[in-house]
ZASEZA-681773 format. One record per residue (C-alpha): x, y, z. Coordinates in pm, whole numbers, plus 32768, in hexadecimal, padded with zeros to 4 digits. Example, Ala and Ser with C-alpha at 12.3 -4.5 7.8 and 13.67 -1.06 7.14 Angstrom:
2
84CE7E3E830C/85577F9682CA/
//
This chain:
767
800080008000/809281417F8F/80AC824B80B0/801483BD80F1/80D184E38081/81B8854381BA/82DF864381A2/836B86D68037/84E286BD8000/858487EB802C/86C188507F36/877689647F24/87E38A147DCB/89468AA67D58/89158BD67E03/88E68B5A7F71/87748BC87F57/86B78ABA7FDE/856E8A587F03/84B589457F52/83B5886A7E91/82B8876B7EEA/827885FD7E76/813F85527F09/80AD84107ED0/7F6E83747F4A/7E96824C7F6A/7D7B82B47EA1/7E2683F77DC8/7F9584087D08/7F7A85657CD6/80AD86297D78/7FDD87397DF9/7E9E86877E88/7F70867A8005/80AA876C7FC6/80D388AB807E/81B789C8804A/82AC8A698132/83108BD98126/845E8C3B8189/83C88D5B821D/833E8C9C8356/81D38C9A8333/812A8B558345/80428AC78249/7F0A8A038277/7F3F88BD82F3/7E888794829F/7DDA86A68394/7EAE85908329/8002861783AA/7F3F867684D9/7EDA85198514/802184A384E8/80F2859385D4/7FAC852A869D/8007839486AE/817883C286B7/8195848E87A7/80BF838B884D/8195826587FD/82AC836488AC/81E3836789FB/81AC81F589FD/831C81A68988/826980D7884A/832680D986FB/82CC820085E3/832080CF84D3/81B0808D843F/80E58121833B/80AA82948341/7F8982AE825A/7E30833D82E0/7D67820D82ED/7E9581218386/7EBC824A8473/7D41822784AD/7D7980A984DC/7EA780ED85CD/7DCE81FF86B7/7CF2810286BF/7DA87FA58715/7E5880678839/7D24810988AB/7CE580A68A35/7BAF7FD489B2/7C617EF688DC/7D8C7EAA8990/7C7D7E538AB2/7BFA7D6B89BD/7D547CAA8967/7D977CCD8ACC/7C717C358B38/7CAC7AFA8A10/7DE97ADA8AB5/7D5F7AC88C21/7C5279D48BA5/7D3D78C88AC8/7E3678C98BFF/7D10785B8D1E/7CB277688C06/7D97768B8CF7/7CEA767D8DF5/7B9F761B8D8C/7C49752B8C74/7C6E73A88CEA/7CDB736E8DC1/7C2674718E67/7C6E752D8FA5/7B2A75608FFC/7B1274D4913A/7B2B75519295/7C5E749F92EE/7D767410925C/7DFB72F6937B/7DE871B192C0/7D1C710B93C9/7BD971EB93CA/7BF97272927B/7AC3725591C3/7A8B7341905E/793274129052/7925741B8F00/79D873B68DB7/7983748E8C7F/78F073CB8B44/79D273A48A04/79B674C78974/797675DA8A3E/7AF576428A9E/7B1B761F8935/7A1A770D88C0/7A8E780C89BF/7BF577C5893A/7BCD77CE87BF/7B0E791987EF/7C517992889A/7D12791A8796/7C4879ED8690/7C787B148739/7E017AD48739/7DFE7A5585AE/7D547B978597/7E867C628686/7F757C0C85CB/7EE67C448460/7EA57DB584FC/7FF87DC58551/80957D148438/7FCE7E188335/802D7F6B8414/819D7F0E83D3/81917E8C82D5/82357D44820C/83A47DDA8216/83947DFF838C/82C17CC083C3/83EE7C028359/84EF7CBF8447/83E77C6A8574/846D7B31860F/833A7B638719/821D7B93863C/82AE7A648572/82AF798486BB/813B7A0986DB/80C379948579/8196783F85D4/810977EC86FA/7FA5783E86BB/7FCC776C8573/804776548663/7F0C7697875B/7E2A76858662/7EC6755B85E4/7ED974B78751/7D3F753B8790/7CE774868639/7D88737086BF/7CD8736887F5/7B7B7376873B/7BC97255869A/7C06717D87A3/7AED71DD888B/7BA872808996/7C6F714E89F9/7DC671A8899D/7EBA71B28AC4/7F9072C18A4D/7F2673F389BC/80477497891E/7FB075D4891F/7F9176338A77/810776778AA2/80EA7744897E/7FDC783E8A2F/80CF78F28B21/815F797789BB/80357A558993/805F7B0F8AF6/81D17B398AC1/81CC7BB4894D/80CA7CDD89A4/819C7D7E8A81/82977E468A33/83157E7B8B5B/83047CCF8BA7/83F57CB48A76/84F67D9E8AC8/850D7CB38C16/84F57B968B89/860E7C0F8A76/86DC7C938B92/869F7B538C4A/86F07A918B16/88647B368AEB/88A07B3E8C67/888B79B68C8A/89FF79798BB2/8A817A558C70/8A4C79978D91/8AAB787B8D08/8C3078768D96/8B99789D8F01/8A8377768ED0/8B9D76B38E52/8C7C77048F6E/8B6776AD9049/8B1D75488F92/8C9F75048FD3/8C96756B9148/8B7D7459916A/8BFE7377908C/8D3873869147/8CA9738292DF/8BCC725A9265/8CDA71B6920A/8D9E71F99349/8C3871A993D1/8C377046932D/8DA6700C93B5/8D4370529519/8BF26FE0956B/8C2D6E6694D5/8B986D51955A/8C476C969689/8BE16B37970F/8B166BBB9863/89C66C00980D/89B66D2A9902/8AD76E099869/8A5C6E1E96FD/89196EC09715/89D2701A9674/8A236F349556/88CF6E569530/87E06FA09580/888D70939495/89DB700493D2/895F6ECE9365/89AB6F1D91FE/8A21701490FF/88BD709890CC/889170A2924B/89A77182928A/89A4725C9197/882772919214/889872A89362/89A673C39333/88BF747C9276/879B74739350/88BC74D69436/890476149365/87AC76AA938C/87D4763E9511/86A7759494FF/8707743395BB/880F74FF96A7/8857747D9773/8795731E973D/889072DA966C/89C972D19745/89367263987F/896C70CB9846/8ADB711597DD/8B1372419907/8A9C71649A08/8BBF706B99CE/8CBD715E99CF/8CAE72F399D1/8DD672D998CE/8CDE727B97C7/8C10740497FD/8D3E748A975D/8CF873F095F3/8B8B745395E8/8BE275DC9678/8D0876009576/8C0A75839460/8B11769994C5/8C2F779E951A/8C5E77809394/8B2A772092DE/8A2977D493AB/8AD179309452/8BE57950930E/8B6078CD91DE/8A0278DD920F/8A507A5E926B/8B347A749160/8A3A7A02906C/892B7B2B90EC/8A377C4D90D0/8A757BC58F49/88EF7B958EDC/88CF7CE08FA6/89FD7D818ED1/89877CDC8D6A/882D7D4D8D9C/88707E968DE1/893B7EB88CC2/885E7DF48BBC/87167EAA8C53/87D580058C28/87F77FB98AD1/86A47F608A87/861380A08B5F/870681568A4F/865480D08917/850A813E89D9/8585829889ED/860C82AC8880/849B82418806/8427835F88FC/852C84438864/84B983AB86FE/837983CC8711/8360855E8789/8462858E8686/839B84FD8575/825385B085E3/833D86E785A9/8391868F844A/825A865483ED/81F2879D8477/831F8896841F/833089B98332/84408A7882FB/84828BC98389/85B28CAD8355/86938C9B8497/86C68DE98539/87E68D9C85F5/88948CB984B7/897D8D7C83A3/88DF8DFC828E/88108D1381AE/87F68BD582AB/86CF8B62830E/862D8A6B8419/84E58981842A/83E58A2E8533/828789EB853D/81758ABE85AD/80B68AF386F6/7F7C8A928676/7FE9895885D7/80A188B9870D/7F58891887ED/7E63888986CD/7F4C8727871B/7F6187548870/7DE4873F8896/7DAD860787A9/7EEC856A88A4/7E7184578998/7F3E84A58AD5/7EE985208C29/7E3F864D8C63/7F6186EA8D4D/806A86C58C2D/7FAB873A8B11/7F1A887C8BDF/807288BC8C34/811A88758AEC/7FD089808A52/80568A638B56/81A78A778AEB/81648A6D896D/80738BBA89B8/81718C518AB1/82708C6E8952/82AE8DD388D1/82B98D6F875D/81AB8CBC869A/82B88B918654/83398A6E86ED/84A089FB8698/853088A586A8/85D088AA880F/84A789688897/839588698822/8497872F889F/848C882289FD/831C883A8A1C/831F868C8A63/841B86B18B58/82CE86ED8C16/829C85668BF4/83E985178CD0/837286228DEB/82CE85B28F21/816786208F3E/812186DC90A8/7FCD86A5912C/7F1D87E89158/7E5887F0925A/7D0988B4928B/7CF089F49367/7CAB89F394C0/7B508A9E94F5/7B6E8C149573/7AC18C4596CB/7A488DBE9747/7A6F8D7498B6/7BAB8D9A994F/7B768C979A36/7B1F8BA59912/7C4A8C229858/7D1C8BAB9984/7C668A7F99C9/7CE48A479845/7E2F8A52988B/7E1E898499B3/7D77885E9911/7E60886A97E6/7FA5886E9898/807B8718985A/8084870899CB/7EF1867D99BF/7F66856C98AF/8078850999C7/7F7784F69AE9/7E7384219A1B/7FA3834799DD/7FFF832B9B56/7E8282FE9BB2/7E6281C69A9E/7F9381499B4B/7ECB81489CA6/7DD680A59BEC/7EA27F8C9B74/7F437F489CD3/7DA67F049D62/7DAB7E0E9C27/7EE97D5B9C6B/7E877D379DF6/7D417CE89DD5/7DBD7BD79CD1/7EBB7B429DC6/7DED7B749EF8/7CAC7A8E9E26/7DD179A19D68/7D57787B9E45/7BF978C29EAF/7ABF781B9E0A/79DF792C9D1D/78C6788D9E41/797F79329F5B/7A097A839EC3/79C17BC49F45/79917CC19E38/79337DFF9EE5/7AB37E739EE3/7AA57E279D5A/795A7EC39D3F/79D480239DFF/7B3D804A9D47/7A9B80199BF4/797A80ED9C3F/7A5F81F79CBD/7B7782169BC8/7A6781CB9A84/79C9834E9B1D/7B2783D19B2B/7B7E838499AF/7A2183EE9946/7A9F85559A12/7BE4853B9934/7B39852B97FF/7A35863F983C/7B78873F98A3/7C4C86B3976B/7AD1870A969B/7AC688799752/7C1F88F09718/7C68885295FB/7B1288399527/7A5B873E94B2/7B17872D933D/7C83879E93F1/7C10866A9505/7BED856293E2/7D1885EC9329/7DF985079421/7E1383A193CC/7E658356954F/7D0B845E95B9/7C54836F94C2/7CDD82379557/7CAF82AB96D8/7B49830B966E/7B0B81D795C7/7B5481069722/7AB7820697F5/797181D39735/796B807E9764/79A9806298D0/789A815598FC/77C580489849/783E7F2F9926/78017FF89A5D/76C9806599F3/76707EFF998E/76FE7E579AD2/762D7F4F9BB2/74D27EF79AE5/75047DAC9B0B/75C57D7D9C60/75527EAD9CFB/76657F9B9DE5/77BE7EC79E53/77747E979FCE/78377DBEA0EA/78227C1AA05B/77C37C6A9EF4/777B7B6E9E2D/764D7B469D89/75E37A1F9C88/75F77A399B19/74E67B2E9A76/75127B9C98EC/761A7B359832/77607B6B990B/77887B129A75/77FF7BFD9B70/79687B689B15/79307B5D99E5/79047CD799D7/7A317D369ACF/7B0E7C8A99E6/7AD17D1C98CC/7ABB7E609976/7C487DFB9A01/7CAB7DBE98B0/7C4D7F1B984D/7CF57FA29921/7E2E7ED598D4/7DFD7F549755/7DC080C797D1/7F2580E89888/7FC880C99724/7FAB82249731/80D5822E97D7/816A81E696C5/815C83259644/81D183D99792/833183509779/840D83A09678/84F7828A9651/83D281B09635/831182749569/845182299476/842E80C394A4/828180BC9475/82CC81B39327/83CF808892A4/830C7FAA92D5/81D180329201/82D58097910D/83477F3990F9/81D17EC690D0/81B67FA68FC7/82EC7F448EFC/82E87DF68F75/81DD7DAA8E5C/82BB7D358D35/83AC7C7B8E1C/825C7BC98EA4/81FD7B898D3C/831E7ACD8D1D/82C979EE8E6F/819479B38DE6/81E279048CC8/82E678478D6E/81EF77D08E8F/811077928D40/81FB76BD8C80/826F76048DA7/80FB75E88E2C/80A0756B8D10/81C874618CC8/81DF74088E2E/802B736F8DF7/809F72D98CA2/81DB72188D72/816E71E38EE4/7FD971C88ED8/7F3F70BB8FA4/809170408FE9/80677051915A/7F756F4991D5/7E846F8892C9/7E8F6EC79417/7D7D6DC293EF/7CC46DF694FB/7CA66F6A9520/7B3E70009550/7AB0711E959B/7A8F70F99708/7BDA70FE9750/7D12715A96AA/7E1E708D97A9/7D866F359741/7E586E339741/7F146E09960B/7F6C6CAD956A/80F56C339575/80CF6BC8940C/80786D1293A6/813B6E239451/82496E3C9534/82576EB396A2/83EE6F3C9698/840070629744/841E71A1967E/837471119535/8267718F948C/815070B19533/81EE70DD966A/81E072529668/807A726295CE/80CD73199494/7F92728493DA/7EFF73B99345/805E741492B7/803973529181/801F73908FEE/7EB972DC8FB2/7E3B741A8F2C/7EC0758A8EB0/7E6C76399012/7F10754890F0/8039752D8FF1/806C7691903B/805576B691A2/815F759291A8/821F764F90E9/821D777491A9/827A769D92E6/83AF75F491EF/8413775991D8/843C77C49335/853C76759339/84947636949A/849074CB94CE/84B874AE9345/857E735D9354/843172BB93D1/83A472F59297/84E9728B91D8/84BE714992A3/835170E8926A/8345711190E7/84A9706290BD/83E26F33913B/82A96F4690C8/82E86FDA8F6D/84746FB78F0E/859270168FA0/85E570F98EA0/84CC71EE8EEA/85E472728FB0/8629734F8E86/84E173EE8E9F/84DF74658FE0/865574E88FBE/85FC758E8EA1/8500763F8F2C/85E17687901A/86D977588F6A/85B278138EBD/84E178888FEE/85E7787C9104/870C78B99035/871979A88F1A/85877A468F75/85E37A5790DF/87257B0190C4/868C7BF88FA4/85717C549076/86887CA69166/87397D849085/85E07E429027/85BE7E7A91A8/87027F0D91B3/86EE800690AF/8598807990FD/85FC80A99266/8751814A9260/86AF822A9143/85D182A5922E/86B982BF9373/8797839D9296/864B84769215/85D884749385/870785169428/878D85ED9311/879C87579383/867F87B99294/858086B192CB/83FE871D9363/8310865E9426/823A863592F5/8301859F9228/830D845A92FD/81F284199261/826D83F29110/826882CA9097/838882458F99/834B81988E71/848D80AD8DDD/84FC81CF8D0D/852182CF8E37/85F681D68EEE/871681F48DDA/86C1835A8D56/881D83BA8DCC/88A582D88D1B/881382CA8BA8/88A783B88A89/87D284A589B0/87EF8440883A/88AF85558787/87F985F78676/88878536853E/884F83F685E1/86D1846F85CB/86B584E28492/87AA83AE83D7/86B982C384C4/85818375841E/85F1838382B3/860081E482DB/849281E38348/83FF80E58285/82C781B88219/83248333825F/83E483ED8137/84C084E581AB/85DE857580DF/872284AE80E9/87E785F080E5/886586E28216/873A878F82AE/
//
């Protein structure tokens, strides 16, 4: 498809005199003047078609969401392109996505019972053949129809450069394939191919998801030398291991040997297990308690492994992902820088330069234009005000170059809260009453009295630990509630006077404190309907829907929730609480990538281990410590029967992935390692380790690193000489954290990077 007319090349003749001449081509029109415009050296603008309005429009909007300028440019792809990333329609392919991944758990086998233990386990319902399937193919049409959008924006050229929107056409091609399949034979296949394939579509409609996952990708060979260092430290202690603990003629003094160093398998489990200190110190306790000598072997082997390598290997995935996520946060802000350069180009005239020698010009573009895009922009209403602000505030009716790339440094600024007036009182006495209640020194006191308030909690709690509900007094609990619930209802109606009833709900903590005042005014009020006033030996019977208990405790747990507002009182942890929700926020593409490793594995881990895990026989459901069969199970201390780990199990998708999760804390992991080397192989060993080095390992270690960026990005914001109060509320996205760090493009780089746009025509010669 040919393209819309965009820019005319600009030469300049023998004399120096710039001239300039238009060439336009369109979808539905070849003649050259149908889209051209004219420039006049002179300065003055000339009427600008929608069209390059549109398009300064959408790439200046690929330049706030970091997304590539590289697609068609023409006004119905542009049309097409507003559309796809409109909030609707990336709800819709959001929601497909949301939908084809919780296929799992309704999918046999399903996981939709109320427990997973193997000896009460009972499914509610199974769906019929066909239902998933429908659900799923209708998915897969919207995807087929994803990428054919996206295919056709960019265009063939760039469709073969895309190695991600090839892997999307290859692996819906293989789903369909695989869901064809499963028509076919009624729903009775045992492996459906296609359900590792699903975590694809989550990860390949984030951009954000594949910079990690790319950054992840490059970080793992670098790595390598210390994994490999750490596979020859166990290789080489197992060994020693093997040498040690042998076996020996008395029964008695070779239980190190027989319980963990039977065998090469065995010991290299063992020491591994031993890594994560997850059997510490089980492990050495058969050998120690011969001789004390032996301790010295297993502390060397965690001196190494666990405090040096293990440490070793944090501080390099720490170091590579830095440096690999830098890079990618620099291609983010070249497309930024890209995309506000090309909505210049498309927008510039030229405009003799005042301060220039005589005869040189530079591209400017008028007031009105760059207001006419800012109001067809989709961005937040604080950044386009101010940017309309600042485009009005110039003195000449033209915007060059570096002052339109200047008006988007708005983007990178932190947006202050502004809060509403307080209301203006005629009294005097009101006026001090004012300033009384909105003194910090009334935040302080309501956090000293919901202190107070916690202490009656935490004695009443110990002082009622061991008495029956039949016996307990609850006049005490009845009077503190009923006391402090008036005080915080007199806090809220000061905050309201001095502050206002829209300056009151301007604070997040105001909203939060009124939120749980509120609702212990309901409980009160509720209590004292039903139960009447607390008095000496309260205890009445159950009226309504909550007991008296029932009531106080929920009540308690308000209160709990309602001294978070401390929070806020104390600087340093302020800091911390800000991290944190920073972390949540940016924590979204690095929990992408968990996802679709708990999803692969999930999923692999019900193909590999279902069912394998017998029941005990004669389990019911009136008691789960029946007696269990010698032919069936084992008794061994520390196994998994012994311990009771029957709902930890991979019968279905949900219970796969809460054993997972438990695999991942490495907390009694080598009971797991145990149980499915003898009921399924022993080489499902590899499984579990390699889940190991994903979650514990390399996601572990690079959810460490994220921590420690975010955080010591903020200590050094918090306690720099020109930081405010405010700003502690600011919230950093990935790109703040390394802002220091990242290099403008230079000019040139722009321009030579939007001559090769695959569907704008700019002049190849100096502009």
């Amino acid at each position: 498809m040919e393209t819309e007319p965009l820019l005319g090349s600009r030469r300049s003749d023998s004399s120096g005199v710039p001239s300039t001449s238009t060439t336009t081509t369109t979808a539905t029109t070849t003649s050259s003047s149908s889209g051209g415009r004219n420039y006049s050296s002179s300065g003055s603008t000339s009427q600008i078609d929608d069209l390059y309005i549109q398009q300064a429009a959408v790439f200046i909007e690929d330049a706030i969401q970091y997304r590539t300028i590289n697609h068609r440019v023409d006004s119905q792809s542009l049309r097409l392109y507003r559309w796809y990333y409109s909030e609707a329609c990336q709800w819709v392919l959001s929601t497909a996505i949301f939908v084809v991944l919780a296929l799992a758990f309704f999918e046999k086998p399903s996981s939709l019972s109320v427990t997973s233990d193997l000896r009460l386990r009972h499914v509610l319902w199974e769906p019929p053949c066909g239902l998933t399937e429908g659900i799923e193919v209708f998915c897969l049409v919207l995807f087929i129809i994803d990428v054919v959008i996206k295919s056709y924006l960019i265009g063939w050229k760039e469709f073969q450069k895309s190695k991600w929107l090839i892997a999307y056409a290859l692996v819906l091609a293989a789903s369909i394939v695989d869901w064809t399949v499963t028509l076919c034979l009624f729903c009775e296949e045992k492996v459906r191919i296609r359900r590792l394939l699903r975590p694809f579509f989550l990860l390949q409609n984030s951009s954000l998801m594949k910079k990690a996952f790319k950054c992840l990708q490059q970080t793992i060979p670098q790595i390598t030398s210390v994994m490999l260092l750490l596979a020859l430290h166990l290789l080489l202690f197992t060994m020693i291991a093997m040498l040690l603990f042998t076996r020996v003629q008395m029964a008695e003094d070779d239980q190190e040997w027989k319980t963990y160093f039977r065998n090469l398998p065995d010991s290299l489990t063992s020491l591994l297990v031993l890594l994560t200190t997850a059997n510490n110190p089980d492990v050495m306790i058969p050998a120690y308690s011969l001789n004390r000598a032996y301790s010295l072997f297993f502390i060397t082997f965690s001196l190494i492994g666990t405090y040096l390598l293990m440490n070793l290997l944090t501080a390099i995935i720490y170091n590579q992902f830095r440096g690999y996520l830098l890079s990618s946060i620099q291609t983010s802000l070249i497309r930024r820088c890209l995309g506000i350069r090309g909505a210049f180009e498309v927008l510039c005239c030229e405009s003799p330069s005042k301060t220039g020698r005589r005869g040189s010009i530079r591209m400017t573009v008028s007031t009105n234009t760059v207001l006419q895009v800012l109001q067809k922009v989709k961005m937040s209403s604080a950044h386009k005000q101010e940017m309309i602000k600042q485009v009005k505030a110039f003195t000449h009716n033209c915007v060059t170059a570096e002052q339109f790339r200047a008006l988007f440094d708005e983007l990178h600024k932190e947006t202050m809260r502004e809060y509403p007036p307080k209301p203006v009182y005629r009294s005097v006495f009101l006026q001090k009453l004012q300033t009384l209640f909105s003194h910090r020194f009334v935040d302080y006191f309501g956090n000293l009295i919901v202190a107070v308030h916690l202490i009656c909690i935490f004695v009443t709690l110990v002082h009622d630990a061991e008495t029956p509900i039949s016996e307990r007094d609850g006049f005490f609990s009845g009077v503190v509630n009923g006391s402090f619930s008036l005080y915080y209802l007199l806090e809220m109606a000061v905050k309201i006077f001095a502050l206002g009833i829209k300056g009151y709900c301007s604070y997040k903590s105001n909203l939060f404190d009124g939120l749980l005042t509120i609702i212990l005014l309901i409980l009160q009020l509720s209590s004292l309907v039903q139960y009447g006033w607390p008095r000496p030996g309260w205890n009445p019977a159950l009226h309504g829907l909550l007991s008296l208990w029932e009531t106080v405790r929920l009540a308690n747990m308000l209160v709990v929730f309602r001294f978070l507002r401390l929070i806020s009182s104390i600087k340093l942890m302020a800091l911390v609480a800000n991290s944190l929700f920073d972390l949540i926020k940016n924590l979204r593409a690095f929990a992408g990538i968990l996802v679709v490793a708990y999803y692969i594995f999930a999923i692999a881990g019900v193909a590999f281990f279902k069912d394998k895990i017998p029941a005990p026989q004669n389990s019911t459901n009136a008691s789960l410590n029946a007696s269990i069969s010698p032919e069936n199970m084992t008794q061994q201390c520390g196994t998994y029967e012994q311990l009771g780990y029957w709902p930890n199990n991979f019968n279905d998708f949900a219970a796969a992935l809460v054993t997972l999760w438990d695999l991942m804390v490495v907390n009694n992991w080598q009971v797991f390692l145990d149980v499915f080397s003898r009921y399924a192989s022993p080489w499902s060993k590899l499984y579990f380790v390699a889940w190991w080095l994903v979650s514990s390992v390399i996601w572990v270690n690079l959810f460490v690193a994220l921590i420690l960026e975010n955080f010591i990005h903020k200590w050094d914001r918090t306690y720099h000489p020109s930081f405010s109060d405010q700003e502690s509320e600011y919230q950093m996205s990935v790109q703040d954290m390394f802002r220091d760090d990242l290099e403008e493009p230079t000019e040139e780089d722009l321009l030579e990077r939007l001559r090769q746009h695959p569907h704008l025509h700019l002049p190849r010669g100096p502009i």
